[in-house]
MARNUVEX-126609 format. One record per residue (C-alpha): x negated, y negated, z negated; residue in three letters. Coordinates in steps of 0.2 Angstrom, whole numbers, plus 2048, in hexadecimal, padded with zeros to 3 digits. Layout:
REM residues N
XYZAla/...
//
This chain:
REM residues 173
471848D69Unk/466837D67Unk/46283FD54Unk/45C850D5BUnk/452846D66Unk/44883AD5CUnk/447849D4EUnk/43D852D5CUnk/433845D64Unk/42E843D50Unk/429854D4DUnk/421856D5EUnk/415848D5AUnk/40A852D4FUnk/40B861D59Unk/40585AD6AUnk/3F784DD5FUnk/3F085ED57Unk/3F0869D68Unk/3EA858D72Unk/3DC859D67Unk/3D786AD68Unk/3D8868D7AUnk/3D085AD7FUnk/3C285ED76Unk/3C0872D7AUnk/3C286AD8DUnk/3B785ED8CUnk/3C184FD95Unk/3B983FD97Unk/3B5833D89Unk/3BA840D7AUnk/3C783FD6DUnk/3C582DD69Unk/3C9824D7AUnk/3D681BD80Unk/3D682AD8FUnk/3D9837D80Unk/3E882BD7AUnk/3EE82DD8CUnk/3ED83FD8DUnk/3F6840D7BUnk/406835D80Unk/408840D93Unk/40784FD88Unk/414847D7CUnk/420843D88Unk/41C850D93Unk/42385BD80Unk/432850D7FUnk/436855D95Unk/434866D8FUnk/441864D83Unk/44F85BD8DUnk/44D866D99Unk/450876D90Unk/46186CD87Unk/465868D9AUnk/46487BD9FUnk/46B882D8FUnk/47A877D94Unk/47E879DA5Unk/47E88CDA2Unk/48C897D9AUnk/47E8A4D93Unk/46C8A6D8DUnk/4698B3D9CUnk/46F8A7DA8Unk/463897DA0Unk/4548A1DA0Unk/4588A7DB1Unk/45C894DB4Unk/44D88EDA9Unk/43F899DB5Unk/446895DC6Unk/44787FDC1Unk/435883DB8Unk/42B889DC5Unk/43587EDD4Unk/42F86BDC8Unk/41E876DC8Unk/41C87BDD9Unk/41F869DDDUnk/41385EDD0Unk/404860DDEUnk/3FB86EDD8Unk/3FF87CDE0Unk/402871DEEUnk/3F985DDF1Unk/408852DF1Unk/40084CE02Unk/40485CE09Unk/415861E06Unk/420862E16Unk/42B851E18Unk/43A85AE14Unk/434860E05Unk/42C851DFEUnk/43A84CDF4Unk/438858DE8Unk/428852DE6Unk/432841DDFUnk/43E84BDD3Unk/430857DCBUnk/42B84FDB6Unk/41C85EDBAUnk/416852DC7Unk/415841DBEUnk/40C849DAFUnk/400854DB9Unk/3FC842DC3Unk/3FA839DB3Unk/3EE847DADUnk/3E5846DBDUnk/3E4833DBEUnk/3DE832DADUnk/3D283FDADUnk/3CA83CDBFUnk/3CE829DC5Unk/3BC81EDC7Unk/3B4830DC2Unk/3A1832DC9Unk/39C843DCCUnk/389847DCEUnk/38C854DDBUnk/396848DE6Unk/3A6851DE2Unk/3AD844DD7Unk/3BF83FDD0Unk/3C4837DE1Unk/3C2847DEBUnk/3CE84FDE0Unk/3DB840DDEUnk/3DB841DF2Unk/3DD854DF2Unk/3ED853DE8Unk/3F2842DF2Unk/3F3839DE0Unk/3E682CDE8Unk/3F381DDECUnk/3FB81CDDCUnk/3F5815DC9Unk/3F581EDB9Unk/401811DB2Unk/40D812DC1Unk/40E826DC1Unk/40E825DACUnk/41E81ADB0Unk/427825DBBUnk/422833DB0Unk/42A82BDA0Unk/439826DABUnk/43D838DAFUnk/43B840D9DUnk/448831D9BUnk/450838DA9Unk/452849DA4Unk/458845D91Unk/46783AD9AUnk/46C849DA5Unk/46A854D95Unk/477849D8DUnk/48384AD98Unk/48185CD9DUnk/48485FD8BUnk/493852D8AUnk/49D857D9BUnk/49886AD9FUnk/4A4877D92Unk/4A5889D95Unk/4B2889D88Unk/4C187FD94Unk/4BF88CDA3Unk/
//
């Protein structure tokens, strides 16, 4: 398990550096392509790569069939998305839902992104970066802090991966 992981996160680092790249620059986010923001955005898209890969291992494990995983695979997908603060500001998701606020890896990265991009941002139509920050409620945290939490769930998701794969067998039933 710990080799395909390292063999992944390897090839993934060229892949992510080259689409970072295009990105950044077609975008046109702050400071360009040679910015410690553009490094930033490259290691959320890296890890937020290496997420998308444990979770897949943790779907295709708990489930006895492809059918079922995608199946699976779409309803977990779009519940982490509906969550990350996008669709809806994290400040504005009813109590009793705000804990999947806490479990969604979509939310860490989109914050990270967020903070990155928009944190200390002057906008010369008074609309700047902290308007947006307090719209999606990612105004009370730091872009270190949500990085962290962010990192800790990919670590997260690759230790429930693991023993998904170890403990759950269709074969014993």
């Amino acid at each position: 398990f710990l080799a395909r992981v390292i063999v992944n996160a390897g090839t993934q680092v060229l892949m992510v550096s080259a689409y970072s790249v295009i990105v950044y620059s077609m975008v046109g986010l702050r400071d360009g392509v040679a910015s410690q923001r553009f490094v930033f955005f490259t290691g959320v898209m890296w890890f937020l790569s290496i997420a998308g890969y444990a979770f897949s291992n943790f779907i295709a494990a708990m489930t006895p069939n492809q059918q079922s995983a995608m199946n699976l695979y779409s309803a977990m997908f779009q519940f982490f998305m509906f969550f990350c603060g996008y669709s809806i500001p994290v400040s504005e998701v009813p109590a009793y839902w705000s804990w999947a606020t806490h479990i969604s890896f979509a939310r860490y990265s989109f914050e990270s992104l967020a903070l990155n991009e928009f944190a200390y941002e002057e906008d010369d139509d008074g609309v700047g970066g902290t308007y947006w920050l307090e719209y999606w409620g990612f105004n009370t945290t730091t872009k270190a802090k949500t990085f962290a939490w962010f990192v800790t769930s990919v670590a997260g998701f690759h230790v429930v991966a693991w023993a998904a794969m170890k403990y759950v067998s269709y074969e014993r039933r």
